[in-house]
DODO-479891 format. One line per field, with one value per residue (C-alpha): residue number from 1; residue in one letter; x, y, z. Coordinates in Angstrom, 3 decimals. Example, Ala and Ser with C-alpha at 12.3 -4.5 7.8 and 13.67 -1.06 7.14 Angstrom:
<pts>
n	1, 2
res	a, s
px	12.300, 13.670
py	-4.500, -1.060
pz	7.800, 7.140
</pts>
This chain:
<pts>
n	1, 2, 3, 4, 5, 6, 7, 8, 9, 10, 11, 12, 13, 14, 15, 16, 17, 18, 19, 20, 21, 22, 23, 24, 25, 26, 27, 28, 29, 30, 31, 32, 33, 34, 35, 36, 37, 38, 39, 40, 41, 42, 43, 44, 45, 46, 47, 48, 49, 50, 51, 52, 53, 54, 55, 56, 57, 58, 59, 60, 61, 62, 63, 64, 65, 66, 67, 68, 69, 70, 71, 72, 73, 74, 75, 76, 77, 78, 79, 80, 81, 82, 83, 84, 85, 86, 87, 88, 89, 90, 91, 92, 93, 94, 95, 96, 97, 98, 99, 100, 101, 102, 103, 104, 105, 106, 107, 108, 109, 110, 111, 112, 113, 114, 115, 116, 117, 118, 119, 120, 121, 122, 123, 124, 125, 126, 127, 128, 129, 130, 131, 132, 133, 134, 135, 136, 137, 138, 139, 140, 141, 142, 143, 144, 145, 146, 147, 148, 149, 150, 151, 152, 153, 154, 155, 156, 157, 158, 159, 160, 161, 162, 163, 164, 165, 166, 167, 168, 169, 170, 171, 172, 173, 174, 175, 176, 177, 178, 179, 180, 181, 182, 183, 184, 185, 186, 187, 188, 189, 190, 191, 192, 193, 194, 195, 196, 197, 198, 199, 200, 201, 202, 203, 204, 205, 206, 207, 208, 209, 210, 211, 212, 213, 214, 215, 216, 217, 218, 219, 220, 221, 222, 223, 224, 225, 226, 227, 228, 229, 230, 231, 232, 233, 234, 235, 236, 237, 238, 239, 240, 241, 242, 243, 244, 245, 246, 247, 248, 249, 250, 251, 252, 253, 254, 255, 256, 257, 258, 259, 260, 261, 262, 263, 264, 265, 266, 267, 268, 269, 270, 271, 272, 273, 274, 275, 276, 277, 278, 279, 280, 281, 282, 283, 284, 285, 286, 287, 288, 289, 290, 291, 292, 293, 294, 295, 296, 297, 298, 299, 300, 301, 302, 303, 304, 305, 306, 307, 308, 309, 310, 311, 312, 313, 314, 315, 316, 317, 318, 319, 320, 321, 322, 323, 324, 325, 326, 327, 328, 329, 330, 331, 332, 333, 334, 335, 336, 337, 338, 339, 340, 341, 342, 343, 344, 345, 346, 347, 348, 349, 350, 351, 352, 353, 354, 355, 356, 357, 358, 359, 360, 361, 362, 363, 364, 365, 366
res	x, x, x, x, x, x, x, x, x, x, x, x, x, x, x, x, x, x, x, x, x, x, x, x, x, x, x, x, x, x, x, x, x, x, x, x, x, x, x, x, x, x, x, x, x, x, x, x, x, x, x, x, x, x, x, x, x, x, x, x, x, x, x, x, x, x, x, x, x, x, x, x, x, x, x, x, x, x, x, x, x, x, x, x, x, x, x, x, x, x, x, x, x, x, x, x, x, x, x, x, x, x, x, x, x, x, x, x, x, x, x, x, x, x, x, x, x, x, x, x, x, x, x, x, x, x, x, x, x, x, x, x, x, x, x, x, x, x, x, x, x, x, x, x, x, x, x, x, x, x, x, x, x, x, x, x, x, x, x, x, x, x, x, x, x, x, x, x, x, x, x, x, x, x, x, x, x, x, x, x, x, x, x, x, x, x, x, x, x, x, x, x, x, x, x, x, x, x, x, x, x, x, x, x, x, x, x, x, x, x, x, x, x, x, x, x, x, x, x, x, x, x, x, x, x, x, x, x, x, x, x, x, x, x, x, x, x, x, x, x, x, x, x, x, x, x, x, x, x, x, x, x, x, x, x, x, x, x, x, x, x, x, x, x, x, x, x, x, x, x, x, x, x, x, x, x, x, x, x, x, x, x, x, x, x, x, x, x, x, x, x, x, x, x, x, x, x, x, x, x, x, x, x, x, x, x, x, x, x, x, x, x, x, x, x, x, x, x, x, x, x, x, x, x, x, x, x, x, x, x, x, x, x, x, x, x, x, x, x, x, x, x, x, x, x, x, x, x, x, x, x, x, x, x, x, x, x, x, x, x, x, x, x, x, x, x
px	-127.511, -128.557, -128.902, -128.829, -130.978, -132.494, -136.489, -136.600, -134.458, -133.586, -132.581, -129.287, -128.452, -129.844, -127.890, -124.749, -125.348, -126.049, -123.079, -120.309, -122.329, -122.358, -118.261, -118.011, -120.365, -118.275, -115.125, -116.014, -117.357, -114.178, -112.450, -114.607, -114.408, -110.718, -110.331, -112.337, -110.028, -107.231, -108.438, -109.881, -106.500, -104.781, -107.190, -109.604, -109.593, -111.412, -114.449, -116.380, -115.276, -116.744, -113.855, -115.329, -119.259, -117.880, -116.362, -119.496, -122.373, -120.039, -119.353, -123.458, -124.571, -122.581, -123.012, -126.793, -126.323, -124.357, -127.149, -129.772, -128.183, -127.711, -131.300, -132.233, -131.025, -132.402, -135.326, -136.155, -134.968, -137.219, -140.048, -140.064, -143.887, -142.957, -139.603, -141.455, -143.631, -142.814, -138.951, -137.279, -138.556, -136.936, -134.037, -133.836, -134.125, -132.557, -128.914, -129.927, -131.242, -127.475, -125.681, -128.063, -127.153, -123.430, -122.986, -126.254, -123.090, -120.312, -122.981, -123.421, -119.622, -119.223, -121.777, -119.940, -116.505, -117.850, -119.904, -117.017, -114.234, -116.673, -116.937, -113.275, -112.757, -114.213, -113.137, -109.884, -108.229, -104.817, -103.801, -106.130, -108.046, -105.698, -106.064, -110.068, -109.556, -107.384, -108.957, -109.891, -111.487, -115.532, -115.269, -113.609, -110.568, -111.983, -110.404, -108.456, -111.564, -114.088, -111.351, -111.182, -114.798, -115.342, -112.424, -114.701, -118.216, -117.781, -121.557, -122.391, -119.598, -120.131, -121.088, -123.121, -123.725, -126.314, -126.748, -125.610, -128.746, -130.563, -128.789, -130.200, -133.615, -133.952, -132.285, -134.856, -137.332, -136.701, -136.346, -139.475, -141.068, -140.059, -141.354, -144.482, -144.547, -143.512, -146.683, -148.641, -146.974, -147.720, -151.186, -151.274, -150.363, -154.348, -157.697, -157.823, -157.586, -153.487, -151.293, -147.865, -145.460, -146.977, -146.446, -142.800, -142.372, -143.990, -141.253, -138.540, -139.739, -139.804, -136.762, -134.926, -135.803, -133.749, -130.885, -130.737, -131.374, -128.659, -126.276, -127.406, -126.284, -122.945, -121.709, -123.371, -121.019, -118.443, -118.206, -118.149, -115.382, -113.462, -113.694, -112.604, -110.309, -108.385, -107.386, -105.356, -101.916, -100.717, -99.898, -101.589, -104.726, -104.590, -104.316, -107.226, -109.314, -109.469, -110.480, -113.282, -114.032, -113.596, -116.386, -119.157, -118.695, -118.140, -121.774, -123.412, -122.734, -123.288, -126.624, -128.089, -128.407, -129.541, -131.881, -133.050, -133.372, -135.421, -137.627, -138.296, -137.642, -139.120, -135.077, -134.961, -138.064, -136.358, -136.894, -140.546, -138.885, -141.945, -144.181, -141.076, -140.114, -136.309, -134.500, -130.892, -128.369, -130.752, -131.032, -127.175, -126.975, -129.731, -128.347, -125.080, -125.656, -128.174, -125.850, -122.659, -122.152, -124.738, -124.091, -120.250, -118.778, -119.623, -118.567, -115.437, -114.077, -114.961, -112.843, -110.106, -110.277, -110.016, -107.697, -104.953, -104.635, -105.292, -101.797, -101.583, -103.317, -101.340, -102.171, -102.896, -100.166, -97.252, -98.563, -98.383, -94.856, -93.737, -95.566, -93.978, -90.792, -91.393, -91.989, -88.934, -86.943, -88.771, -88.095, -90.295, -92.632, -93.509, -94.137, -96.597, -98.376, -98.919, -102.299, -100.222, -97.767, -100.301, -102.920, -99.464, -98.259, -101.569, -101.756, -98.314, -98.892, -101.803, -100.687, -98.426, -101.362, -101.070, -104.546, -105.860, -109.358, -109.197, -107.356, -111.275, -112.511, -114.005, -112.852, -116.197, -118.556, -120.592
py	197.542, 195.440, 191.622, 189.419, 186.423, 183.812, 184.031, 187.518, 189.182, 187.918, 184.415, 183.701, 183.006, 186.442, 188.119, 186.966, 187.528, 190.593, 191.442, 190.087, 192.508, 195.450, 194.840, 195.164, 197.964, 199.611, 198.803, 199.913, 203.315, 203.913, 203.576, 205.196, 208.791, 207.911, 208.329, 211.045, 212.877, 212.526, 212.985, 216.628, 217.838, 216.715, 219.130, 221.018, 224.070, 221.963, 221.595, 218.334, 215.764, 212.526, 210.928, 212.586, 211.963, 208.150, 208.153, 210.032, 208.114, 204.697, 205.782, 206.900, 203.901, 201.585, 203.843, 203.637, 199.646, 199.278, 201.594, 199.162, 196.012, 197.799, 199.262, 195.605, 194.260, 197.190, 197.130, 193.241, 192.889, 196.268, 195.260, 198.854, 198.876, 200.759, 198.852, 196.322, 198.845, 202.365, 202.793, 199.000, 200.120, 203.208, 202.281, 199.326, 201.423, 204.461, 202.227, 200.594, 203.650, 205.372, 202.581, 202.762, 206.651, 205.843, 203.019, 205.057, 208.229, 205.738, 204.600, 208.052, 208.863, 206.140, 207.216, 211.049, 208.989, 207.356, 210.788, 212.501, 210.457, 210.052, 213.679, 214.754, 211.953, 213.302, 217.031, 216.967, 213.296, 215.107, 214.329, 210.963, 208.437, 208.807, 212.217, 212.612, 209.793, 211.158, 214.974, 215.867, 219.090, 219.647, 223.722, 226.381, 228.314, 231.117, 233.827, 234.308, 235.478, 232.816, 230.870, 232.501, 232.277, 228.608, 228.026, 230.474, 229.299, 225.447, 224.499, 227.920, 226.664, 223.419, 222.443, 219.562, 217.862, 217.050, 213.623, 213.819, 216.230, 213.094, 210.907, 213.172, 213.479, 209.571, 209.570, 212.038, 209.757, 206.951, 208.758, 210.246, 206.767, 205.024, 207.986, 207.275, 203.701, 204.241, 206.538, 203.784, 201.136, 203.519, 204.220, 199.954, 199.903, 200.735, 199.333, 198.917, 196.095, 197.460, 194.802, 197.098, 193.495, 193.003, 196.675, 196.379, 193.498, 195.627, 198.205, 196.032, 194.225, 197.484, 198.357, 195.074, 194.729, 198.828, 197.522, 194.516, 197.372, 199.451, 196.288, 195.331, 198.991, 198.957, 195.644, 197.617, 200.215, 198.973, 196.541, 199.649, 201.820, 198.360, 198.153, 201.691, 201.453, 198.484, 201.032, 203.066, 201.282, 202.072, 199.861, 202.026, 202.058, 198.321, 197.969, 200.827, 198.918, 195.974, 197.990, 198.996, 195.578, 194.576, 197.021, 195.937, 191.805, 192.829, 195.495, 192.381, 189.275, 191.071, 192.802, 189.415, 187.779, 190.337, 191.058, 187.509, 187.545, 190.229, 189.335, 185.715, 185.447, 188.093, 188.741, 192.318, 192.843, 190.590, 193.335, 192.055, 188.793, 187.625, 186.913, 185.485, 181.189, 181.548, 178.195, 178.178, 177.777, 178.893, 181.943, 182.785, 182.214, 184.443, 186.989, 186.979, 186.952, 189.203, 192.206, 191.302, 190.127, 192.024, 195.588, 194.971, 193.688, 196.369, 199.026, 197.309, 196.773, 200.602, 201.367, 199.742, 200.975, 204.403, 203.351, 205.784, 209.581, 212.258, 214.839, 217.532, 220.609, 223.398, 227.162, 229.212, 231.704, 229.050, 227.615, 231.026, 231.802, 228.208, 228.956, 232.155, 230.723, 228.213, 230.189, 232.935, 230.017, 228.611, 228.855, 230.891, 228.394, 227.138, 230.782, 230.597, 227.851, 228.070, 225.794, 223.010, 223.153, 223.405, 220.868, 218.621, 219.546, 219.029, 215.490, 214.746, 215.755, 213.984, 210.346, 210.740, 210.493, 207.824, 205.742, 206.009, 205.951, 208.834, 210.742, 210.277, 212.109, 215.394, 218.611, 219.516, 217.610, 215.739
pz	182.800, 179.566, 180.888, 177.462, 178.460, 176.628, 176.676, 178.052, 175.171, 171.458, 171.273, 171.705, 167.984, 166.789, 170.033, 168.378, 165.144, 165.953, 168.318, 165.492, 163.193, 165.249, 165.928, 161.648, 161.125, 163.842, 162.415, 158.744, 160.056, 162.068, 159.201, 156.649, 159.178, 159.762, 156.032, 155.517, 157.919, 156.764, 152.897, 154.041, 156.073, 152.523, 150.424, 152.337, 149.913, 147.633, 149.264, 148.533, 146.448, 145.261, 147.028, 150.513, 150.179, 148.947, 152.489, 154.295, 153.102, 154.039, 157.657, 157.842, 156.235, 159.019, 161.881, 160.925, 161.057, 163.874, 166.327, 164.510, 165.729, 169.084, 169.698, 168.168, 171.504, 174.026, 172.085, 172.642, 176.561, 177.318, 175.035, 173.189, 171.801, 169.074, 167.940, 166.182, 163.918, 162.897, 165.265, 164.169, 160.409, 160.130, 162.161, 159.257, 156.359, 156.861, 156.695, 153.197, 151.991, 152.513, 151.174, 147.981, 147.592, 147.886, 145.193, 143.301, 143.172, 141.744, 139.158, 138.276, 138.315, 135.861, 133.829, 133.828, 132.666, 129.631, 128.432, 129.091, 127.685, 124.415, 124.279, 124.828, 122.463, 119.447, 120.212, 121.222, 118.967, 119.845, 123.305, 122.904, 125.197, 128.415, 128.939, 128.840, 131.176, 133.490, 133.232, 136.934, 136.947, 136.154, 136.649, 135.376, 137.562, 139.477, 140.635, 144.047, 146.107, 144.838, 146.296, 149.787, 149.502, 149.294, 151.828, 154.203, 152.825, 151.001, 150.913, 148.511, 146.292, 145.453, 142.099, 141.378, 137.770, 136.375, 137.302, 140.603, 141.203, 139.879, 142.343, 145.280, 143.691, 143.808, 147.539, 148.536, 146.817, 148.705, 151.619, 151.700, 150.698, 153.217, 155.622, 154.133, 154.765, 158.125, 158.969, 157.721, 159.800, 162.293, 161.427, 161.675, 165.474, 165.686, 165.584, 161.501, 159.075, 158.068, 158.802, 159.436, 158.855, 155.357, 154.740, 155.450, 153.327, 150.738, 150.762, 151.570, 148.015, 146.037, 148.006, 146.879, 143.272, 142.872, 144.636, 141.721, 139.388, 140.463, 140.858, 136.889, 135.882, 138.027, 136.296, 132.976, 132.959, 134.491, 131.746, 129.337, 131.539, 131.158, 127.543, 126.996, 129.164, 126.990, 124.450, 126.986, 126.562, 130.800, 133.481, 135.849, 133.584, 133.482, 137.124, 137.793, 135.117, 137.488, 140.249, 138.286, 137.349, 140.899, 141.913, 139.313, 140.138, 143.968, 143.491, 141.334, 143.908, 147.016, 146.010, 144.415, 146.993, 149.161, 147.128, 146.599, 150.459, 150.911, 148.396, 149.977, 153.394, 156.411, 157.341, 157.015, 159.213, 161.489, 164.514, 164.460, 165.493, 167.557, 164.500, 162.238, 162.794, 163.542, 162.662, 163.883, 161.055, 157.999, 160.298, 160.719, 157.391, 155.676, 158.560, 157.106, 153.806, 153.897, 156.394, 156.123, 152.082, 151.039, 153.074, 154.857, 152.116, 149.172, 152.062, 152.853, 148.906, 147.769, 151.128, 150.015, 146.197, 147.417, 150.361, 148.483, 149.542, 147.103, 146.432, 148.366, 146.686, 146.062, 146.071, 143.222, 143.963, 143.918, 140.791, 138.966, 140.366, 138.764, 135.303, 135.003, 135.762, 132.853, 130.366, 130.821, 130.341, 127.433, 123.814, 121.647, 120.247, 123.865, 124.548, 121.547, 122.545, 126.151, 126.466, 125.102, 127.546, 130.130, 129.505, 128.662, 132.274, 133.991, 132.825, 133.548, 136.975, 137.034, 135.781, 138.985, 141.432, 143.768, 142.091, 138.556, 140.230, 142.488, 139.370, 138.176, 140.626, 139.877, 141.796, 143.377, 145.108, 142.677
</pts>
């Protein structure tokens, strides 16, 4: 049974801090799965979407904080030797590093809608702006047993861009820096000049100044969706748009000052407590601006953008039983111009999704 008491464990600021963090973290990740589930019952023959690994990496990223916060407190009352080197550092990263991939894959999903809608644009002037906008689909139709295929096998299926293999390639990255700063931590547990808390502020430096990178490109191009997104003369685009400019001020004023902490203060080491000066309020506050502004609150606002289900996907079969209907009762020049009528179709249905956002997203995983 975990006794919390002051002198033998954290002190008792940190231990609630810590507790009113690890109630959030658990409550965003409930959510985030909650989602997740009901978004795959919806459209499971699709495999995985954006919309899904959004929802994934967002539940990870908080379940990863909330069993820091947790094994913060076990850690300090049972004086784990190792909690305060190599364990408490990759229990600290591992969160932040998740988080980064998730709003690293929206930054890349923007970048895909302003290629693509520049692209489309210049090819196709007929339909115009809202269509490119609203296309959904980054593969081509296969046939009936590629579909039973993915529904049996989705992982062999799933296509990913080109970018988004660029988003995985810096995860991985990261990843397998922070591995290696771990093992050095590790090797600084020894008998040798390495000072493991000075490496951890090292990477928690070079980890903060990409996280005001990536914020500086999310209000970037979310400034440029925005603008392109003026021309398009829709309510729903209007109301989308500020979604969109929601997420890049939201990305921008949360990772700031995260970043601003990290880079200044010893608060994200703060499970080598014993060597850091803890002073009451400025504490709480650097704790909570730091965690809960700069990690709780990006998770919570992308939650609620994409709070909206997708439609329910319907099976190639009834689709072609409804286009064949359509077109015995057509007239003859719909019957000579069937891609018309169905690109007109597909982004009629489309414009009737429940959220111009998750219209966006792309059929496959990433």
């Amino acid at each position: 049974m975990l006794e919390i008491r002051e002198g033998s464990c954290l002190p008792r600021v940190l231990v609630g801090v810590n507790v009113g963090l690890v109630c959030v973290d658990s409550i965003i990740a409930i959510l985030a799965f909650t989602q997740l589930i009901r978004i795959h019952s919806r459209n499971s023959q699709l495999g995985w979407t954006r919309q899904k690994v959004f929802h994934l990496l967002i539940g990870s990223s908080n379940v990863g904080f909330f069993l820091y916060f947790v094994l913060t407190l076990v850690a300090a009352c049972y004086k784990w030797p190792c909690w305060s080197y190599s364990c408490g550092f990759i229990a600290m990263a591992i969160p932040r590093i998740l988080l980064f991939a998730a709003f690293l894959l929206l930054l890349s999903f923007w970048i895909d809608l302003c290629h693509q809608a520049d692209d489309e644009e210049e090819d196709d002037d007929e339909y115009g702006f809202l269509e490119a906008l609203l296309k959904r689909s980054l593969h081509k139709p296969g046939s009936s047993s590629a579909d039973s295929h993915r529904i049996c096998f989705p992982f062999q299926s799933i296509h990913v861009g080109s970018r988004q293999k660029i988003v995985i390639l810096v995860t991985v990255l990261v990843f397998l820096i922070m591995i290696t700063f771990a093992v050095v931590i590790w090797i600084g547990m020894g008998d040798n000049p390495i000072n493991s808390s000075v490496v951890a502020q090292v990477y928690v430096a070079l980890f903060a100044i990409a996280m005001l990178l990536l914020g500086g490109a999310l209000a970037c191009y979310g400034l440029l969706l925005c603008l392109k997104m003026r021309t398009v003369r829709s309510e729903r685009a209007s109301s989308e748009m500020w979604k969109i400019a929601g997420l890049a001020v939201v990305s921008v004023l949360c990772f700031t000052p995260g970043a601003i902490i990290a880079l200044l203060t010893g608060i994200p080491v703060l499970y080598h407590w014993q060597e850091l000066q803890i002073n009451g309020v400025y504490t709480i506050s650097l704790l909570i601006l730091y965690y809960f502004v700069g990690s709780s609150v990006p998770s919570i606002f992308v939650l609620w953008v994409m709070r909206e289900l997708p439609p329910v996907v319907v099976t190639n079969r009834r689709d072609e039983s409804r286009m064949i209907a359509f077109i015995h009762d057509s007239s003859a020049a719909a019957i000579h111009q069937p891609e018309r009528w169905t690109t007109a179709a597909s982004t009629q249905s489309q414009v009737h999704n429940p959220s111009f956002l998750l219209a966006l997203l792309p059929v496959q995983c990433i």
